[in-house]
C-alpha positions as CSV (number, residue, x, y, z in Angstrom):
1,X,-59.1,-7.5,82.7
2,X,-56.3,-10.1,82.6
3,X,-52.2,-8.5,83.2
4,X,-51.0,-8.7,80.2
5,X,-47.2,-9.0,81.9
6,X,-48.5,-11.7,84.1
7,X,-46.8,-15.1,82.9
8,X,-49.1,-18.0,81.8
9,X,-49.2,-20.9,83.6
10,X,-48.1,-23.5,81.3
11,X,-47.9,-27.1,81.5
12,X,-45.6,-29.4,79.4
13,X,-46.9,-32.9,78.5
14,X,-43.7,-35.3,77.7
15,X,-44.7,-38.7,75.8
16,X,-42.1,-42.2,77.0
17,X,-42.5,-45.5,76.0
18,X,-39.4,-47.2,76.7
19,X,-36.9,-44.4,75.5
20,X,-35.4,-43.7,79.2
21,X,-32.4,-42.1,78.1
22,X,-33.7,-40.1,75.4
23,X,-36.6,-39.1,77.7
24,X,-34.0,-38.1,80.6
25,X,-32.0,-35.8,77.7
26,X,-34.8,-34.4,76.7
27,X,-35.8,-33.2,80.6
28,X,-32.4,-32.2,81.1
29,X,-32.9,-29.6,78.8
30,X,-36.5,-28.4,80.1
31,X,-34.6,-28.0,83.5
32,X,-32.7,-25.2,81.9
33,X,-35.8,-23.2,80.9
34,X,-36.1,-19.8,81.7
35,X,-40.0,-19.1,81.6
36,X,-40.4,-18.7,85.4
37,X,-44.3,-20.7,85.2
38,X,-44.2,-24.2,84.2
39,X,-44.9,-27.9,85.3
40,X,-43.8,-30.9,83.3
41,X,-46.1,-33.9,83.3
42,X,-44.4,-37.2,81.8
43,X,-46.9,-39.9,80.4
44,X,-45.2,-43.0,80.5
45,X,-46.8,-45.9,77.9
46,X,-46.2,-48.9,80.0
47,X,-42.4,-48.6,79.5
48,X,-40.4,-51.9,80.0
49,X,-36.6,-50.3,80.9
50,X,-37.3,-48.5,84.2
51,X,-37.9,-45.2,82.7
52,X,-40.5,-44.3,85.7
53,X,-37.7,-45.4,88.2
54,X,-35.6,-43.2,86.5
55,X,-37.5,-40.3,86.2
56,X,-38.6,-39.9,89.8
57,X,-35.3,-40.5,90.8
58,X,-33.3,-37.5,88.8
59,X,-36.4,-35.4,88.5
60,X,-38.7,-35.5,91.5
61,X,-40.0,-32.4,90.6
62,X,-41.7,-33.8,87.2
63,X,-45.2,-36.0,87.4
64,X,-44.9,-39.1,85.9
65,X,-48.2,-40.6,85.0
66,X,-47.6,-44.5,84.4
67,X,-50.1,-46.0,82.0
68,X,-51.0,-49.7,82.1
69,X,-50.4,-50.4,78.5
70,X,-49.1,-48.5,75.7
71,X,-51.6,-45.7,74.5
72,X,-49.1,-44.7,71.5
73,X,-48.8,-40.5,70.4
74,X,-52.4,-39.4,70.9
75,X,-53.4,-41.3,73.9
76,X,-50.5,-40.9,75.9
77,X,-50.9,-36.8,75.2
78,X,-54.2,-36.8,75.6
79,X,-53.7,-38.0,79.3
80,X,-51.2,-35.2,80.2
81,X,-53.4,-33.0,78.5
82,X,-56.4,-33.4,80.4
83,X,-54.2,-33.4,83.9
84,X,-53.1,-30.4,82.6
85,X,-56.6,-28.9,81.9
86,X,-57.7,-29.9,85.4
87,X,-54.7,-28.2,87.0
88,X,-55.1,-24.8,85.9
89,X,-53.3,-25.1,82.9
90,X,-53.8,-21.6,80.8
91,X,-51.6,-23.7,78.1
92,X,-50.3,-26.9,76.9
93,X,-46.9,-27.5,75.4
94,X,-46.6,-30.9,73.7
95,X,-43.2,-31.8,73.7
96,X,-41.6,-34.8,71.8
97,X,-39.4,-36.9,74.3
98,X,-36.8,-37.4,71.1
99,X,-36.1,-33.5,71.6
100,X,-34.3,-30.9,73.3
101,X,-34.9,-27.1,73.8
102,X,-33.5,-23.8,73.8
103,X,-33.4,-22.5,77.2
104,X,-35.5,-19.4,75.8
105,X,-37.9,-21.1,73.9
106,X,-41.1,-21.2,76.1
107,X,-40.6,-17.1,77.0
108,X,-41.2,-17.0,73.0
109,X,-44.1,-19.4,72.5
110,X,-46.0,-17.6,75.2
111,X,-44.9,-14.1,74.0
112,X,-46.4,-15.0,70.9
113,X,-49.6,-17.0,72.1
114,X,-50.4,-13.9,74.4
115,X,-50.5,-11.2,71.4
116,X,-53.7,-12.3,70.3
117,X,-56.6,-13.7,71.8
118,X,-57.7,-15.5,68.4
119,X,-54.5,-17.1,68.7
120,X,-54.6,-21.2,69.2
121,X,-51.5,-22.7,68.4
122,X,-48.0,-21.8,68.3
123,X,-44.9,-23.5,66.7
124,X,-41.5,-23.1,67.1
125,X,-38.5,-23.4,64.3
126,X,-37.1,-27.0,64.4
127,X,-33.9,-28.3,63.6
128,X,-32.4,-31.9,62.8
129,X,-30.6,-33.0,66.2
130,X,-27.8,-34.2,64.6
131,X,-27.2,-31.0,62.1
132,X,-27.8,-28.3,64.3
133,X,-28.1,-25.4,62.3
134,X,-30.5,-27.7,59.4
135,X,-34.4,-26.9,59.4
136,X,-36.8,-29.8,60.3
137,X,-39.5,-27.5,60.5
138,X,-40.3,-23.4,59.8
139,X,-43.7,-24.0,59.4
140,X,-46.5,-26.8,58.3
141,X,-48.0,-26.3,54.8
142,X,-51.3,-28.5,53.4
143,X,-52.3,-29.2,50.3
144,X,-55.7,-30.5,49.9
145,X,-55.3,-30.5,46.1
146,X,-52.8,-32.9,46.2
147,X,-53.4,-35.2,49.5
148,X,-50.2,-33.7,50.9
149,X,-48.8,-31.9,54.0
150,X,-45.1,-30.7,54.1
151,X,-42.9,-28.6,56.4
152,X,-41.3,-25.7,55.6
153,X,-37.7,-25.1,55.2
154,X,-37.4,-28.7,55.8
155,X,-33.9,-29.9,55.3
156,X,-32.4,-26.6,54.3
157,X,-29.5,-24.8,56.1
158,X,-30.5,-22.1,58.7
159,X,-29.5,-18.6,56.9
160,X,-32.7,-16.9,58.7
161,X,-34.9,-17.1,55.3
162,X,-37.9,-18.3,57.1
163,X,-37.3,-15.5,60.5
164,X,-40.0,-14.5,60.0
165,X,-43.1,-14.8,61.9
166,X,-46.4,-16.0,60.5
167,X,-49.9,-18.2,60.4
168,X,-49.6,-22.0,58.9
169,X,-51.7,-24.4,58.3
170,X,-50.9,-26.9,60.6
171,X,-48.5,-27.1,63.9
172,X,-46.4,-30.5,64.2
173,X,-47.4,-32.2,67.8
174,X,-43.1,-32.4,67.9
175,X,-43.3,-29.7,70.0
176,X,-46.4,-26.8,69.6
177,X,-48.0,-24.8,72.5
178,X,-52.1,-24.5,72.6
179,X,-54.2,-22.1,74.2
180,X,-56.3,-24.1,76.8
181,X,-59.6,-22.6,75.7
182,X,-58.9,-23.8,72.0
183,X,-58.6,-27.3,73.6
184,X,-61.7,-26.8,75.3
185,X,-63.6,-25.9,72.2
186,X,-62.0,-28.5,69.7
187,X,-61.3,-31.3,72.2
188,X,-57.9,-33.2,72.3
189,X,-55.9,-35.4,69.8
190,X,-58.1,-37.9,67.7
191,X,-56.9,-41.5,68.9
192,X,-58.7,-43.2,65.6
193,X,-55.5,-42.6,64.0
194,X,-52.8,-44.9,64.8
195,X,-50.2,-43.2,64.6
196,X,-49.0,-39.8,62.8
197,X,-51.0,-37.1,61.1
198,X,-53.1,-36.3,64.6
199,X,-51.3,-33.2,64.7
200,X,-52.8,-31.6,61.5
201,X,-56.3,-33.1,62.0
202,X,-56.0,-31.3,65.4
203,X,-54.4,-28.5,63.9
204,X,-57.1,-28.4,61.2
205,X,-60.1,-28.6,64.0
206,X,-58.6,-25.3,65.8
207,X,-58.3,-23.8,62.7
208,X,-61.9,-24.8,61.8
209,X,-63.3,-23.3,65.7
210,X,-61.9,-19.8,64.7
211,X,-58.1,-19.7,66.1
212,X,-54.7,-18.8,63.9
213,X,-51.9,-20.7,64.0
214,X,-48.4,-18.5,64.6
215,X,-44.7,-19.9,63.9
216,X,-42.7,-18.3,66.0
217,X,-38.7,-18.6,64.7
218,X,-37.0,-17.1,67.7
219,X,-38.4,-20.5,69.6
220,X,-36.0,-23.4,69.0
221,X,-36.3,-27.4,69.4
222,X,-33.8,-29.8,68.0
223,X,-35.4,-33.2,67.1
224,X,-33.9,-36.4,66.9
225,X,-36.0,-37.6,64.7
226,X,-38.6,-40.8,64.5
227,X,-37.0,-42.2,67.7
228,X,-39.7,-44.4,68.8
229,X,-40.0,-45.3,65.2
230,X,-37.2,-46.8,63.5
231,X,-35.7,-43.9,62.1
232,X,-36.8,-40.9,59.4
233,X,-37.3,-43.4,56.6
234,X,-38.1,-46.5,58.1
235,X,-40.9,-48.8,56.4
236,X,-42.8,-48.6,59.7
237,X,-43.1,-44.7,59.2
238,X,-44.1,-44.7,55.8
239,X,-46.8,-47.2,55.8
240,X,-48.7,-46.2,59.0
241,X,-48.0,-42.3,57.7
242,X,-49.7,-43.3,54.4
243,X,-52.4,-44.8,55.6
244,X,-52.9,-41.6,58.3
245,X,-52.6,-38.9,55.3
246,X,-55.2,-40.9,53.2
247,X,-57.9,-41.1,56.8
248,X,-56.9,-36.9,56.9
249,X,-57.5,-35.9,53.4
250,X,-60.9,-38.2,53.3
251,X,-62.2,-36.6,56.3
252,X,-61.5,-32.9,55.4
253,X,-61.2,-33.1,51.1
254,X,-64.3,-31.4,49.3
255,X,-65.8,-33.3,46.7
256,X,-64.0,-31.4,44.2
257,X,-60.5,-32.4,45.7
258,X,-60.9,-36.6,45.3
259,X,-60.6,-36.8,41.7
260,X,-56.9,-35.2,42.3
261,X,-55.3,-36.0,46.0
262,X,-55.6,-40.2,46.0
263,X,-53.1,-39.9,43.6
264,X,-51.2,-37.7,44.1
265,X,-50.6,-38.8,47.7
266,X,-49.7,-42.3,46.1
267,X,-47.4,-40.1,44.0
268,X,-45.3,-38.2,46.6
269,X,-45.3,-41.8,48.9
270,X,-43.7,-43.6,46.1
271,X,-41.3,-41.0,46.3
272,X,-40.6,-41.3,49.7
273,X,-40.5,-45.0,49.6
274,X,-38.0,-44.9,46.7
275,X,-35.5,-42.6,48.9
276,X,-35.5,-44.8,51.6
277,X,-34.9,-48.2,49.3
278,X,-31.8,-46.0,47.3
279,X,-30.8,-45.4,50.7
280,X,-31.0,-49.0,52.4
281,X,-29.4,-50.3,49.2
């Protein structure tokens, strides 16, 4: 039988496409990590501002895989994911390049990944870059009734209300750890969606093959937030995010949810989009 005390070799996929200094914040922080077992892989999207160069330079320790052209989210991950399945890799952090990390955040990811077998995914608690101590994410909640996913605690001040360990519905590819045999069962991010949402469809697969999903609060990220994509409430994000949520729900809705969640996922968009014109204005 397997050591339970041994530590899990884990490998870390990092997304760039032309976010050098970002990306190099973001590894600064990994470096500080204290889980004694990991290798960081960077995917580069055919980046334009000598991020490779960069990379290599500071951190000759990291792989940097250069891509010829820009394979967006899934693509780009699903490249360090499958270097990190052919390198031994018992499991596979996906880590947002807009983030950085709590020195003792991978010991607590794997702590929790290694209580139970059945166990696929594993978040941590997120928080807003820029307001440290306000939630991004304590959790991922979908609603199939209503054509809507949401995260937990989002936007609310840390007063350890959501400390508390416990299965979701769906893990945000921000920054989640996965069991490799999952992966092998359910396969790696869907690249039919363009961008956003291949988190929970991936989430939802994993769920589908049998695995939990665990949020582990004693793990914390900080995110910056939509980087790569014009900011929280830019009109890029809400149209492409749209159109992602409405390819989800259609793929994984029963017949008895369409009468409800088309609308309703036009509903809460128009609310989004509202914010962000009351806030441009």
């Amino acid at each position: 039988m397997p050591d339970p005390s041994a530590h899990m070799n884990i490998i870390i996929v990092v997304v760039n496409w032309n976010g050098k200094d970002v990306t190099l914040d973001c590894l600064r922080s990994i470096k500080n990590v204290t889980y004694p077992k990991y290798t960081v892989i960077v995917v580069d999207n055919a980046s334009s501002d000598h991020s490779v160069e960069s990379f290599r330079s500071e951190f000759p320790e990291v792989v940097v895989l250069k891509q010829e052209k820009n394979l967006r989210f899934a693509g780009g991950n699903n490249v360090g994911i499958k270097y990190a399945m052919e390198h031994g890799a018992e499991a596979v952090l996906l880590l947002n390049n807009d983030t950085t990390v709590h020195p003792e955040f991978l010991t607590h990811l794997v702590e929790r990944l290694k209580k139970d077998p059945a166990t696929g995914m594993v978040a941590p608690k997120i928080y807003y870059h820029d307001d440290q101590k306000r939630i991004w994410f304590a959790g991922g909640e979908i609603s199939l009734w209503t054509g809507t996913m949401r995260h937990t605690g989002i936007r609310e001040i840390d007063h350890g209300q959501h400390d508390q360990p416990g299965k979701i519905d769906y893990a945000t590819g921000c920054c989640v750890l996965v069991r490799s045999s999952a992966i092998e069962k359910v396969g790696v991010l869907d690249e039919s969606y363009f961008i956003y949402t291949e988190d929970a469809d991936w989430s939802m697969r994993v769920r589908k093959a049998g695995f939990t999903i665990l949020y582990e609060p004693a793990a914390k990220v900080w995110h910056k937030l939509s980087v790569s994509a014009g900011g929280h409430l830019s009109s890029f994000k809400m149209k492409n995010k749209f159109v992602s949520n409405m390819r989800f729900f259609a793929r994984y809705a029963s017949w008895y949810h369409w009468p409800v969640f088309p609308w309703m996922s036009v509903v809460a968009n128009g609310v989004a989009a509202l914010k962000y014109f009351l806030k441009a204005g």
